[in-house]
Backbone bond lengths (Angstrom), bond angles and torsions (degrees), N, CA, C in turn:
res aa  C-N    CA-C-N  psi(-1)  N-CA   C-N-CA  omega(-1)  CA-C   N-CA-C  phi
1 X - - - 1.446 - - 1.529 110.51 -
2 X 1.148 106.36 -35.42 1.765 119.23 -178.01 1.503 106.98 -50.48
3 X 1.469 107.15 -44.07 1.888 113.32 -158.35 1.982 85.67 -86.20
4 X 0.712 106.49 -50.52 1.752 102.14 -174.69 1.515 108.04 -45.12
5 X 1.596 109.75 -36.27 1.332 106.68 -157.05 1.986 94.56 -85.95
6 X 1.621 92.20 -27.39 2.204 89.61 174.63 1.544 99.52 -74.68
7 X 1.438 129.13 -47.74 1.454 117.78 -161.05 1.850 101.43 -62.71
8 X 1.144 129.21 -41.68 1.241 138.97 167.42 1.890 122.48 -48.84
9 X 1.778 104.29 -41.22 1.768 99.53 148.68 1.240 121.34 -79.46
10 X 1.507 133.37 -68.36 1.303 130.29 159.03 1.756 115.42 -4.96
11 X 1.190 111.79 -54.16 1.524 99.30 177.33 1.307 117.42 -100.23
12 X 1.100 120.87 -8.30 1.399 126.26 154.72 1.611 135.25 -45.99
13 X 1.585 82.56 -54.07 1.724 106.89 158.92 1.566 110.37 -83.45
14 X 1.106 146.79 8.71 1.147 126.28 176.78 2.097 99.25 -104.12
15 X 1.168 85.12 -28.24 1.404 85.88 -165.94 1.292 96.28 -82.06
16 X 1.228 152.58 -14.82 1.434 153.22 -150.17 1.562 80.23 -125.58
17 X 0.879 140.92 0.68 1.679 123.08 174.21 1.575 106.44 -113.88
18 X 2.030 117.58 -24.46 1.320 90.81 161.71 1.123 124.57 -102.45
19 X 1.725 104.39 14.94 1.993 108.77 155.24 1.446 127.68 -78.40
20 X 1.418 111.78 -13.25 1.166 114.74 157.56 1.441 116.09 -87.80
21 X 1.113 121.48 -29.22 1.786 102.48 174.25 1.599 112.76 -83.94
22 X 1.064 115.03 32.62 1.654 94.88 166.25 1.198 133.27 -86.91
23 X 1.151 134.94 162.60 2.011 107.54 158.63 1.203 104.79 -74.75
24 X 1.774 87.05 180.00 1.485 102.01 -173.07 1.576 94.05 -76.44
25 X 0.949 143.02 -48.26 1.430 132.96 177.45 1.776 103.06 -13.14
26 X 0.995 121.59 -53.22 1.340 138.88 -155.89 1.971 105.65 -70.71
27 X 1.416 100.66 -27.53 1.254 98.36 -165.49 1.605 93.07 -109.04
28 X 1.233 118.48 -11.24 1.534 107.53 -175.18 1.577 113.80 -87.96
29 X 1.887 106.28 -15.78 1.429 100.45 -174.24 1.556 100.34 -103.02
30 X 1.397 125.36 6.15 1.327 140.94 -174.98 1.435 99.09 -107.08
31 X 1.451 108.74 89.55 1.529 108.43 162.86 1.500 138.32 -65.27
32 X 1.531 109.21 -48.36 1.743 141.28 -175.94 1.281 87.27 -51.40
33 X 1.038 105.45 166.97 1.872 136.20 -153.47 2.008 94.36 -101.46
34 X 1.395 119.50 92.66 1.118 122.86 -154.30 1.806 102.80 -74.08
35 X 1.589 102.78 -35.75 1.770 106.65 175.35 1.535 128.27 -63.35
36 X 1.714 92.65 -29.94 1.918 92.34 147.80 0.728 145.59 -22.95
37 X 1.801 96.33 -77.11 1.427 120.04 -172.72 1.638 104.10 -55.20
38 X 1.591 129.97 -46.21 1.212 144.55 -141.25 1.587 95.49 -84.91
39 X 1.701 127.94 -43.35 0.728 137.58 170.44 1.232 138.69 -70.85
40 X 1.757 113.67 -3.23 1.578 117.45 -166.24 0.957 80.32 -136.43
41 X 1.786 137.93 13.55 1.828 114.01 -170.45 2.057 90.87 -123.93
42 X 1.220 105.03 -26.36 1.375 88.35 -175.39 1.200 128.92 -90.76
43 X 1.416 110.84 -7.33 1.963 93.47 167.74 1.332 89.50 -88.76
44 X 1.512 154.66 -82.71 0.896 124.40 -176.49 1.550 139.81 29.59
45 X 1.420 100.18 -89.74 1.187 130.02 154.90 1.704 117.69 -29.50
46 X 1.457 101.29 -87.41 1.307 116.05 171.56 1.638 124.37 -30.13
47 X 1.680 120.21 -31.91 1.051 133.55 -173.00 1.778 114.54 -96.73
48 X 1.276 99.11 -30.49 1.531 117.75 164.10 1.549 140.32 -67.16
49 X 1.393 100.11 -41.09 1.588 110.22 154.71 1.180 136.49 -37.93
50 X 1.792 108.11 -63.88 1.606 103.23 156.57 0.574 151.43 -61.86
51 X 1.841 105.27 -21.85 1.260 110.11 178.40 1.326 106.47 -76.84
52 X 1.323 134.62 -39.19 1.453 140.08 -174.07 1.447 97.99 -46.72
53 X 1.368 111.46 -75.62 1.491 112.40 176.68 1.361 118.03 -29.55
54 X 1.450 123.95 -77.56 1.849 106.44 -176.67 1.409 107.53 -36.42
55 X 1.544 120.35 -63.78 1.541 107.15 -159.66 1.623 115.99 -58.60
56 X 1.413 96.86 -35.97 2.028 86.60 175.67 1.729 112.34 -53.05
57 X 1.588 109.42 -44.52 1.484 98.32 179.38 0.913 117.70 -79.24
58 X 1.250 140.91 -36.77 1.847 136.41 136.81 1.813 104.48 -3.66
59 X 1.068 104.53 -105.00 1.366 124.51 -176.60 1.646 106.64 -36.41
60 X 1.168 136.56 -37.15 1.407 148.69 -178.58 1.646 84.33 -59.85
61 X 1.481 126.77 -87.05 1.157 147.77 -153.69 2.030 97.61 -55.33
62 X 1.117 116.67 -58.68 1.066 100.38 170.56 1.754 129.73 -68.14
63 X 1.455 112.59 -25.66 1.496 97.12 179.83 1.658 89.74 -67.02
64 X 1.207 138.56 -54.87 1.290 124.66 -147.13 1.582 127.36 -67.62
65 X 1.758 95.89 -20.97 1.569 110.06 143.81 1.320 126.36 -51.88
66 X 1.244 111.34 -64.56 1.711 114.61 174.36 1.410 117.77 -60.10
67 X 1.235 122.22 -27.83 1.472 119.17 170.46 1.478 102.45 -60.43
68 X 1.579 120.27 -77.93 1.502 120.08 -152.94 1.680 100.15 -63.64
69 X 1.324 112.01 -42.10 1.751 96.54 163.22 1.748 131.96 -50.11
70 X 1.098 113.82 -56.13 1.862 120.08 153.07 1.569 102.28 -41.05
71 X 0.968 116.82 -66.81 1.781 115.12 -179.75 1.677 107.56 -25.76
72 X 1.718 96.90 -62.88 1.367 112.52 -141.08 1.975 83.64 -62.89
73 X 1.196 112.87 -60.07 1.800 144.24 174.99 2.246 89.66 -31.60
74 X 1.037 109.83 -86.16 2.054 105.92 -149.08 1.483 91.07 -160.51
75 X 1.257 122.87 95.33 1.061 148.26 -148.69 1.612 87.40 -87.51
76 X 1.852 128.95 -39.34 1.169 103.22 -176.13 2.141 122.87 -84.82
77 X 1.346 105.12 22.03 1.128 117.06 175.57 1.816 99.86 -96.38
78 X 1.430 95.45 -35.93 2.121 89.46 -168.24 1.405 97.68 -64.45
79 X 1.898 126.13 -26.02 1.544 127.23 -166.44 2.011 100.10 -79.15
80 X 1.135 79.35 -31.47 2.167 79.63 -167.39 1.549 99.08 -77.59
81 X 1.244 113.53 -25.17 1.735 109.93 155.01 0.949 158.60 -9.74
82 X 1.825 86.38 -99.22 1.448 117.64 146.02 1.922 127.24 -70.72
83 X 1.068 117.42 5.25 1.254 116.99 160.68 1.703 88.78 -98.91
84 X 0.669 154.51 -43.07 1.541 141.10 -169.33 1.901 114.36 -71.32
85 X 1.218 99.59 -13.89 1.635 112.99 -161.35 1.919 84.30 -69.66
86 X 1.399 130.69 -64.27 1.386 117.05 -177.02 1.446 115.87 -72.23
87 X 1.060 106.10 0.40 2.061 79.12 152.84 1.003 112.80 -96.16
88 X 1.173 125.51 -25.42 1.772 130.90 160.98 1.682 102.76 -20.07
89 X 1.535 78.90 -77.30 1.977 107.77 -157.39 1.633 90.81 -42.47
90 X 1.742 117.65 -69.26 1.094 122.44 170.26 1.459 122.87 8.16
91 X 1.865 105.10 -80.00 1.353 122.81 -156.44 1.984 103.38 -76.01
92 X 1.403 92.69 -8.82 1.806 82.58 -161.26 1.754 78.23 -102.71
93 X 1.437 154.95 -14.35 0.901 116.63 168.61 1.315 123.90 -87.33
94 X 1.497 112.99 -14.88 1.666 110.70 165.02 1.597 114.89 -60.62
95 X 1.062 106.28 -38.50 1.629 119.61 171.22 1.133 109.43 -48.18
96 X 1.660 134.28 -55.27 1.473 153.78 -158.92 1.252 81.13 -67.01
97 X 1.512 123.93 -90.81 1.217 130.40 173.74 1.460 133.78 -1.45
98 X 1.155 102.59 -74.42 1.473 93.51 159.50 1.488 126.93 -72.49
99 X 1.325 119.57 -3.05 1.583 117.34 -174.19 1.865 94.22 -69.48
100 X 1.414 100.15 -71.68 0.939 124.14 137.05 1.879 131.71 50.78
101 X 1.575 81.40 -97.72 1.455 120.12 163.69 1.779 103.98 -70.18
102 X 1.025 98.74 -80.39 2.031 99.73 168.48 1.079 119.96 -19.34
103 X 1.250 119.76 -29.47 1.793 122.34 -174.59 1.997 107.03 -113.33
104 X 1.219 123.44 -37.24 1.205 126.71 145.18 2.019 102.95 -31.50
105 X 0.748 104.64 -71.58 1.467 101.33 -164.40 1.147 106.59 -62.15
106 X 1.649 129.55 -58.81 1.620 120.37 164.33 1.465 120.78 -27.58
107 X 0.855 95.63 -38.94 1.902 103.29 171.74 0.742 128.89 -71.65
108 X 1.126 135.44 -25.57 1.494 154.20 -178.16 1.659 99.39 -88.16
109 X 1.426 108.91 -64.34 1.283 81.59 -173.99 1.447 117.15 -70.80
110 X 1.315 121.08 -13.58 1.720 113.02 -170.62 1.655 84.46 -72.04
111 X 0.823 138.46 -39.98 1.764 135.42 177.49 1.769 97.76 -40.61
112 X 1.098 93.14 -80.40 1.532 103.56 -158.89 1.717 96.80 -54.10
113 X 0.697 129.45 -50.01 1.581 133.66 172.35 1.133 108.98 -2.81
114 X 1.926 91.54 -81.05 0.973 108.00 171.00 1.888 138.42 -70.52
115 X 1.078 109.39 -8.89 1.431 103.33 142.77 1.519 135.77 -29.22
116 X 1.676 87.45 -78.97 1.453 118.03 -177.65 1.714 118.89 -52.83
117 X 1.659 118.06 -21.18 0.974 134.15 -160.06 1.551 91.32 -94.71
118 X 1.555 111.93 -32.01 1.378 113.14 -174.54 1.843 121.92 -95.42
119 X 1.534 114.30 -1.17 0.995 115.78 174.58 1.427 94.87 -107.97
120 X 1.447 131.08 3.48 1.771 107.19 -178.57 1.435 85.07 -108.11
121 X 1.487 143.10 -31.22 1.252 129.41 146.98 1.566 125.13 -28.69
122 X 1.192 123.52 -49.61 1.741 128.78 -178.57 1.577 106.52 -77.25
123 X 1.494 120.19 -34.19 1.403 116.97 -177.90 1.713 113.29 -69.43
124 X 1.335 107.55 -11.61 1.607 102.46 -160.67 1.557 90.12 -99.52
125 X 1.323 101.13 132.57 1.167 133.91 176.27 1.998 132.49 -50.58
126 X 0.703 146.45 127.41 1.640 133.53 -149.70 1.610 92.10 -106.95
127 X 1.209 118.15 139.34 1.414 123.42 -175.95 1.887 102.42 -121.28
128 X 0.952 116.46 125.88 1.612 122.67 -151.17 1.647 88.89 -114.46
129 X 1.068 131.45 123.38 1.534 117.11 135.01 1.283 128.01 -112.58
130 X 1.383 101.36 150.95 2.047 117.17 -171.30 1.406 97.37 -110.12
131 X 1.092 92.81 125.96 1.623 125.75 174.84 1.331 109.85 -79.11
């Protein structure tokens, strides 16, 4: 729990240090709500890594079992396989891709949303009464 909770500052601060060095160029053509993004992308992140990691070596360790076992078993089933393994890969990164994109855009607009939510907040006027 300790390393989740440093990989989660560590990138916290990294990303908030090259949002502070940009120019202003950077912030004037960047409309979307930049503390959002910073705030809804890094635990995420942070929580995903490891997990990514075990399952690839998980999954590493078992295909390479099931391969040399299929090997050892009818060697022309381990070949019709592995010729099948890249259309696999293929279909799941067009898939990724668009997942992807689908969630890029949710973001964007919950960004801009919130923009818009914050300039019709600043435009409205304060009505004072004196007692």
């Amino acid at each position: 729990m300790f390393s989740l909770s440093w990989l989660n500052l560590c990138l916290s601060w990294l990303l908030f240090s090259s949002l502070v060095h940009q120019d202003l160029t950077f912030f004037q053509q960047v409309k979307t709500d930049l503390t959002s993004h910073l705030s809804k992308d890094t635990a995420p992140i942070c929580h995903s890594v490891p997990a990514n990691a075990n399952i690839f070596l998980h999954s590493l360790v078992v295909a390479l079992g099931l391969y040399s076992f299929m090997l050892g078993l009818l060697w022309h089933l381990t070949l019709l396989t592995l010729l099948e393994m890249p259309l696999t890969m293929a279909t799941h990164k067009i898939y990724d891709a668009c997942y992807q994109a689908m969630l890029q855009a949710i973001q964007d607009s919950v960004a801009c949303s919130g923009e818009v939510a914050h300039e019709a907040v600043a435009s409205m006027e304060t009505v004072q009464l004196w007692h």
